[in-house]
Structures are given as C-alpha cells and as structure tokens.
C-alpha positions as CSV (number, residue, x, y, z in Angstrom):
1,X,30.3,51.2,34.7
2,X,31.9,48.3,33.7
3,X,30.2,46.8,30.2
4,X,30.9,43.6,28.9
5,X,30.1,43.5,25.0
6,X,29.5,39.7,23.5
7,X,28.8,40.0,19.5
8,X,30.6,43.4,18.7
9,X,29.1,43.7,15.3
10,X,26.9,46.6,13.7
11,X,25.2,47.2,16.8
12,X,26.6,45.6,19.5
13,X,29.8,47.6,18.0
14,X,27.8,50.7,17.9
15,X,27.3,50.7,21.8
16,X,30.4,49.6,22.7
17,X,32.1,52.5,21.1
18,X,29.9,55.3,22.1
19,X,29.7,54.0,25.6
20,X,33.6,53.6,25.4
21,X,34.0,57.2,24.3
22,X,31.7,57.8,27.1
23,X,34.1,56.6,29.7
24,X,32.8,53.5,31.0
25,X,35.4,50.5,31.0
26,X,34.3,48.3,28.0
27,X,35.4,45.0,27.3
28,X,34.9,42.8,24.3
29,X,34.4,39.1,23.9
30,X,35.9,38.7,20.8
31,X,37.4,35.9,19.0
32,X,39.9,35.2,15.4
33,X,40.3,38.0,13.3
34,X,37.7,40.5,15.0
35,X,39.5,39.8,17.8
36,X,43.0,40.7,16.6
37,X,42.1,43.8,14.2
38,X,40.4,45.4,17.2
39,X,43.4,45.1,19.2
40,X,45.5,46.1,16.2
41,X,43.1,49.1,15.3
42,X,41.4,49.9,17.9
43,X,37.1,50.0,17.1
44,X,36.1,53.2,15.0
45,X,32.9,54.4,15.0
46,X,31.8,56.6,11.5
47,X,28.4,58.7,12.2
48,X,27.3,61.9,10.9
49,X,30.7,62.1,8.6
50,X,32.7,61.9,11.7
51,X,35.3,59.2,12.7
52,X,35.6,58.1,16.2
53,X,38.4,55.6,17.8
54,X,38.1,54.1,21.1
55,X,40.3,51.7,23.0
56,X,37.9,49.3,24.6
57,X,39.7,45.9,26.5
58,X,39.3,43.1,24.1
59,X,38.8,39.9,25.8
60,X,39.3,36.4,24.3
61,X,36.8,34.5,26.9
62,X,34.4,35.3,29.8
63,X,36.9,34.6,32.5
64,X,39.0,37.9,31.4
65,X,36.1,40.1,30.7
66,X,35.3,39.5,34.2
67,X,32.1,40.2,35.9
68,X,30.3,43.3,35.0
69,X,27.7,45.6,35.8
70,X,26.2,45.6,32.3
71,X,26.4,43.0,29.3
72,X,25.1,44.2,26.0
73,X,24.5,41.1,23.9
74,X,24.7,41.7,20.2
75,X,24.3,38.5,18.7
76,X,21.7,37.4,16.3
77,X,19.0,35.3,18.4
78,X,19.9,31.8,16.8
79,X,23.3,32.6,18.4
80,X,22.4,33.4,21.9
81,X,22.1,29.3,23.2
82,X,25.9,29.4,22.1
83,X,26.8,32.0,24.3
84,X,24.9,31.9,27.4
85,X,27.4,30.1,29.2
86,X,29.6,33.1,28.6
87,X,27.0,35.4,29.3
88,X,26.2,33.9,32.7
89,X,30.4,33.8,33.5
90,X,30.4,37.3,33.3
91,X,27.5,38.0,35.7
92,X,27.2,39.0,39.4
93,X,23.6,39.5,41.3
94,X,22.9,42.7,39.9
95,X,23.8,42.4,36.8
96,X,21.6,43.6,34.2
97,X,21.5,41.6,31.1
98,X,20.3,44.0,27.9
99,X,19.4,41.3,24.8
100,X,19.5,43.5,21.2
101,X,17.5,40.9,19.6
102,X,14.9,41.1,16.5
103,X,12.1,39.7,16.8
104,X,10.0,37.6,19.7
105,X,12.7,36.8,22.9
106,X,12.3,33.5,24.8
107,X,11.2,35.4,27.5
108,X,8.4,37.2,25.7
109,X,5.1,35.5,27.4
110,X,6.1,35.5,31.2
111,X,8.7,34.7,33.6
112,X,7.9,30.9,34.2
113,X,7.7,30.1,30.3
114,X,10.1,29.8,27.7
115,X,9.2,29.5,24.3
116,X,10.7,26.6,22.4
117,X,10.8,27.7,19.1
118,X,13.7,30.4,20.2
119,X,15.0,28.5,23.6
120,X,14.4,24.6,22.4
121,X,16.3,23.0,25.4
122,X,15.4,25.9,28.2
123,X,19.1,27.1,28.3
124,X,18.1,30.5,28.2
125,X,15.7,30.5,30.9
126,X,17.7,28.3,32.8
127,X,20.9,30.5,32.2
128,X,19.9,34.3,32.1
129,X,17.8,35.0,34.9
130,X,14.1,36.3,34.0
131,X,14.9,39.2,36.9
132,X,18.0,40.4,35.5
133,X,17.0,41.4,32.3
134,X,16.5,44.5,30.4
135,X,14.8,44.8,27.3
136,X,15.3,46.6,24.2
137,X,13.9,47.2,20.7
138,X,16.5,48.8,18.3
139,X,15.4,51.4,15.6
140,X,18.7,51.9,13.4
141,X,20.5,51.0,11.0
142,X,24.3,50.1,11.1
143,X,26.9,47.8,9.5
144,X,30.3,46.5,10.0
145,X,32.1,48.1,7.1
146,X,35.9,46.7,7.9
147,X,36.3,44.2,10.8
148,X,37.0,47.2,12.8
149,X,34.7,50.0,11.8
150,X,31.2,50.2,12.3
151,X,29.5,52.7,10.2
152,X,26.2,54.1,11.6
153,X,23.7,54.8,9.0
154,X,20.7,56.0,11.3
155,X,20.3,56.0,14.6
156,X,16.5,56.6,15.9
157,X,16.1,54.7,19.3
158,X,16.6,52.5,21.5
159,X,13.6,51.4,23.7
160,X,14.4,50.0,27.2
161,X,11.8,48.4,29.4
162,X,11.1,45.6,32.2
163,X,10.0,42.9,30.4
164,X,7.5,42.5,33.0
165,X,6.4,46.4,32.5
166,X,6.1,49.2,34.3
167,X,8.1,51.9,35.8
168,X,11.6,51.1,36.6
169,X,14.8,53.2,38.3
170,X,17.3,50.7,36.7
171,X,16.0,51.3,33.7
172,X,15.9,54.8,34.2
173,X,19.4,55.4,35.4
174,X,20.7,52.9,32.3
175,X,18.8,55.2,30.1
176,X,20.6,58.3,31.6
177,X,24.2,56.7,31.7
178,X,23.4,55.5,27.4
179,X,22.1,59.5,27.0
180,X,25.2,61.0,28.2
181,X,26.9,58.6,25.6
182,X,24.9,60.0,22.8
183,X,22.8,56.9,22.2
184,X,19.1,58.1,22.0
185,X,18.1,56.1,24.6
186,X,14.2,56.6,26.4
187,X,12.3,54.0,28.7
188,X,9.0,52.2,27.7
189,X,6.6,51.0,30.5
190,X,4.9,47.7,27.6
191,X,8.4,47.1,26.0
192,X,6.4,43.8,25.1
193,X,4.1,46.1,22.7
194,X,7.4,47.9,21.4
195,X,8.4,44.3,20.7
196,X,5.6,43.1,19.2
197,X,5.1,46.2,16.8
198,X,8.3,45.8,15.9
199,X,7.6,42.8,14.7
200,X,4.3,43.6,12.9
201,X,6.7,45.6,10.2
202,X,10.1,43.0,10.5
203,X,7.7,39.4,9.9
204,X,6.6,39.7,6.2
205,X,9.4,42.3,4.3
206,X,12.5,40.0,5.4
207,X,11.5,36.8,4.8
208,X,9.8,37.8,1.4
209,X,13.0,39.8,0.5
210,X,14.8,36.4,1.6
211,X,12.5,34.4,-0.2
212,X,12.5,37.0,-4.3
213,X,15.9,38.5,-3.4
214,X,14.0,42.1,-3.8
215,X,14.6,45.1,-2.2
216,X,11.5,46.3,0.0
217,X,10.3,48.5,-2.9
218,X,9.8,46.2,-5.2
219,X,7.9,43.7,-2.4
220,X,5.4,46.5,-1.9
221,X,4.9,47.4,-5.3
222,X,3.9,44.1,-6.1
223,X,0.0,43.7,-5.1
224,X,-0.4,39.8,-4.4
225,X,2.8,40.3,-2.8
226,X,0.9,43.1,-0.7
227,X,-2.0,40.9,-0.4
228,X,-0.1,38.4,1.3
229,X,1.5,40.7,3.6
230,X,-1.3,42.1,4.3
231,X,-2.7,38.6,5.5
232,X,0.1,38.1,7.7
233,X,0.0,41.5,9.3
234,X,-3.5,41.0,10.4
235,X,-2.9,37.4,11.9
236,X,-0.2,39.3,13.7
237,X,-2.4,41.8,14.9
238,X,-5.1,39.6,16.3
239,X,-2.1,37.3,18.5
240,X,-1.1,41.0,19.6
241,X,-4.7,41.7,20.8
242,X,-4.9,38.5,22.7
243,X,-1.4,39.0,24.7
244,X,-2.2,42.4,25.6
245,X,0.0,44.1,22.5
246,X,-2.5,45.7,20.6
247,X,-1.9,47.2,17.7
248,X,-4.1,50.5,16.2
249,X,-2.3,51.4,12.9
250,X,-3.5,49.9,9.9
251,X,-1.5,47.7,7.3
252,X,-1.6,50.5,5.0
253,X,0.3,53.0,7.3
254,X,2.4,50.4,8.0
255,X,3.9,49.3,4.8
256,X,3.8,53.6,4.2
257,X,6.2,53.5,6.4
258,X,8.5,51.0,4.8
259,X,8.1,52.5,1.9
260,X,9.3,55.9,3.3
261,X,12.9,53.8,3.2
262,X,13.1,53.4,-0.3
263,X,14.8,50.4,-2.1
264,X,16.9,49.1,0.7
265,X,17.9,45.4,0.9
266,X,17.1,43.8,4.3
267,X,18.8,42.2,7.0
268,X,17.7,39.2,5.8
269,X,18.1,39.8,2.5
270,X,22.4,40.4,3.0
271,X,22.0,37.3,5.2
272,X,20.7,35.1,2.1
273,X,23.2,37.0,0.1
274,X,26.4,35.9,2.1
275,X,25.3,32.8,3.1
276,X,24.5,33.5,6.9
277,X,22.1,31.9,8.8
278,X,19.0,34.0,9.3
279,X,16.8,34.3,11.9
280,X,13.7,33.1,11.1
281,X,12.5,31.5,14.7
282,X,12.6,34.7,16.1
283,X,10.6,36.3,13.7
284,X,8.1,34.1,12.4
285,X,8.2,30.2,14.6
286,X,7.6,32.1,17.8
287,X,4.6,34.5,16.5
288,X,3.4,30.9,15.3
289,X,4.5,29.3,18.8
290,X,2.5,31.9,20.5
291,X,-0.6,31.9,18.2
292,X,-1.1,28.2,19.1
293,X,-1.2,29.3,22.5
294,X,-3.5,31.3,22.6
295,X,-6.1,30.5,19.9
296,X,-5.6,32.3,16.5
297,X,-5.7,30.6,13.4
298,X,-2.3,31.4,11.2
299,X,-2.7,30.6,7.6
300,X,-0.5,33.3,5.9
301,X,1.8,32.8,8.8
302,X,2.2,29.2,8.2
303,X,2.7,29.8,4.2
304,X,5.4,32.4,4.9
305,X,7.1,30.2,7.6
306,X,7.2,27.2,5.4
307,X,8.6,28.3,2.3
308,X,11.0,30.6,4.0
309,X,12.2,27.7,6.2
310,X,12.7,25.5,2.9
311,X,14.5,27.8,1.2
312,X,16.9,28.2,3.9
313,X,17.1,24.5,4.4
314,X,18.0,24.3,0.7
315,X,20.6,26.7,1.0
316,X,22.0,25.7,4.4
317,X,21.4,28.5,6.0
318,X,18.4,27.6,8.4
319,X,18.2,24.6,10.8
C-alpha cells in the first residue's frame, strides 16, 4: 500500500512509522528542519520501552510523494485549508482520504453541507471528496519528543468509520492492513457518535486548561469550575440527541473518567504554553454552528467560546 503522510507529528508520526515497519511504502510531506532530520535520522518510534527506526521516503511536495492509495492527514484542523491542495495532488479515484482531526470535521452534518466555522470558504468540500473519506477518532496519547522521534505514551484506539455509517469492506480491509501493523485499529458503524462523544469530554477541559493554565485535576476539583462544565456538557448532549449522536453517560462518569488521568496538561494547554495556535473552531464554533442549526439554546457554550477566543486573540494564537 502506498501511504502518503502530510503533518508527521505525534500522531501522524506514529502511523507512519508503524505502518513503515509494517512494510507498506510511506512517504512524507515534510518541509525545513523536520524535513532534513528525518532524512538525516531516519523517524524513530519509542513505545513500550522499545526503540524502533524506519526509513520512510521523505518528500518535499505533493508532486514527489506521488499519488497514493492512502493519505493519513495529521495536521491540526485549523491547518487542513492550507494543505488541501496537496492533499488532492496526491489523490487518484480510489483513494481513501483518513482526517486525524479533534473535534467536529467539516464534513460532520452530511455530504451536501460544509460547515463554515471549520471550512469558511468551502475548500474542503470542494477539494476532498465527501465519497473518499474515511473517518477516525483517536484515543492516545503521543508527542514529538526530538524532531525525529515520536514517543508513544498510550495507545488505546483508533475508530474507523464511513462518515455516512454503516458497514463498510474498505474500512474493513484498512482496519486489517493498520492491525497487522500493530495499530489497534477496529471499525465503527456511527463514527459520527464516536465523534461527537469525543467531543463531549475534549469541549470544556481544553479550553478551560487554555483559559487557568491548570492541569485537568485541578479543573475538576474546582466546583464552579465543575458547574460550568457541567453546563456545557449538557448543551452538548442535547445537540447530540437532535443529530442522531446520543449520548447515555452522565457528566459525572464522564469527568470520572478524566479524572482517572491524573494531573496531565492538555493539548491545548501545551498549545497556550508554546505559543501555537489552537483549535478552538473545531471544538467549540462548530458544536455552536451546529446548535444553531438545529434549535438548541447554548449559553455555557457561548461563555466558553467567547473568553476562550479572546484570550487567544490576545495572545495571537487564534484568528
């Protein structure tokens, strides 16, 4: 299988070198100085204690990664308008196009619409065909450690789906060709409700962490912290009931959950702290886009969107 990587960073670098190592011919877009120390080095992979080198092509535009049978996009989401043109270079008719997003995808509600609040011009939907896609929510946790090592801190799953639902034999056989790679692969028939209940625990602990610079402990431990979550959570729940994403755990389980993970400092959270842009569309602006579509009130929503998307204004890293 030939599998064209664009954003070779913690996950989109965990892929590449596990499907790599599983013999498939990998090829990297990849740019400056990730660019040159993966040629130099090679891409290691550390998981479990163990250190694994691969060779993968590196690639400094779409033209010499060629067309391929599979593209793993690894960017974050407010990145992916930037590369669709490259992402489209490298396609043929049966490509399949596998986003590793967080949060709400343009695609979310339907083939024939695009939400603007993550696809503001239609580039997406105009660029990635709705028919070649394959979805997937990501459960681990992994980080670039050296600008050619990934380090893999915990790897749980990776949900593939149709976005449109259902059985699929693509997604089966993808599913197969990850397993035999070692990446715990397993195919969902509502990837939408994967998405969305994904989501539920992602939409309140990163932006507040953004927001207090606190780890998720200290979030939860705090009750009109909790309270406002809490708020959110069930706004998100009643948007999931009316797009056909319900949701039967309770806040309380949730946030249980999260707690489970101890003091750790979100994605968001090392965003703010290094002065990245974070993703904030995906995760609250679309929830929001898609509440006004169908009907349900966001207060807490609106509270957390607003001060979140100030602060990041402020610092420059939003907008």
């Amino acid at each position: 299988m030939q599998v064209g990587i664009i954003g070779a960073g913690a996950i989109g670098g965990w892929i590449a070198a596990r499907l790599a190592h599983g013999g498939h011919d990998v090829r990297i877009l990849a740019r400056a100085e990730t660019g040159k120390a993966l040629r130099s080095h090679g891409l290691t992979l550390v998981q479990d204690g163990e250190r694994m080198v691969v060779h993968p092509r590196i690639c400094a535009d779409a033209q010499e990664v060629g067309p391929c049978d599979l593209i793993i996009v690894g960017v974050k989401s407010f990145a992916l308008e930037s590369v669709a043109p490259a992402i489209a270079a490298m396609m043929k008719p049966e490509t399949l196009v596998v986003p590793m997003l967080n949060g709400v995808p343009w695609w979310f509600m339907g083939r024939d619409v695009s939400l603007r609040s993550v696809d503001p011009d239609g580039i997406l939907q105009k660029s990635l065909p709705y028919e070649q896609i394959v979805a997937c929510v990501v459960h681990a946790a992994a980080m670039r450690t050296l600008p050619a090592e990934i380090t893999l801190f915990r790897g749980d799953r990776l949900i593939m789906g149709e976005p449109a639902g259902g059985a699929s034999a693509r997604v089966a056989a993808l599913v197969d060709q990850f397993r035999a790679a070692g990446l715990p692969a397993e195919q969902s028939h509502d990837v939408r409700a994967d998405i969305w209940f994904k989501l539920w625990g992602n939409m309140t602990i990163n932006p507040i962490s953004a927001l207090t610079l606190a780890t998720a402990d200290r979030i939860l431990d705090d009750p009109l912290v909790l309270g406002l979550i809490a708020s959110v959570m069930e706004e998100a729940r009643e948007i999931g009931r009316r797009i056909g994403c319900p949701i039967e755990q309770s806040t309380v389980e949730r946030n249980a959950v999260t707690r489970k993970l101890g003091a750790f400092r979100t994605s968001m959270l090392q965003d703010v702290d290094a002065s990245r842009p974070i993703e904030l569309d995906a995760l609250l602006a679309a929830p929001r886009e898609i509440a006004a579509m169908v009907g349900v009130a966001t207060p807490s929503l609106d509270i957390l969107f607003g001060l979140t998307r100030l602060m990041g204004i402020s610092r420059g890293i939003y907008g």
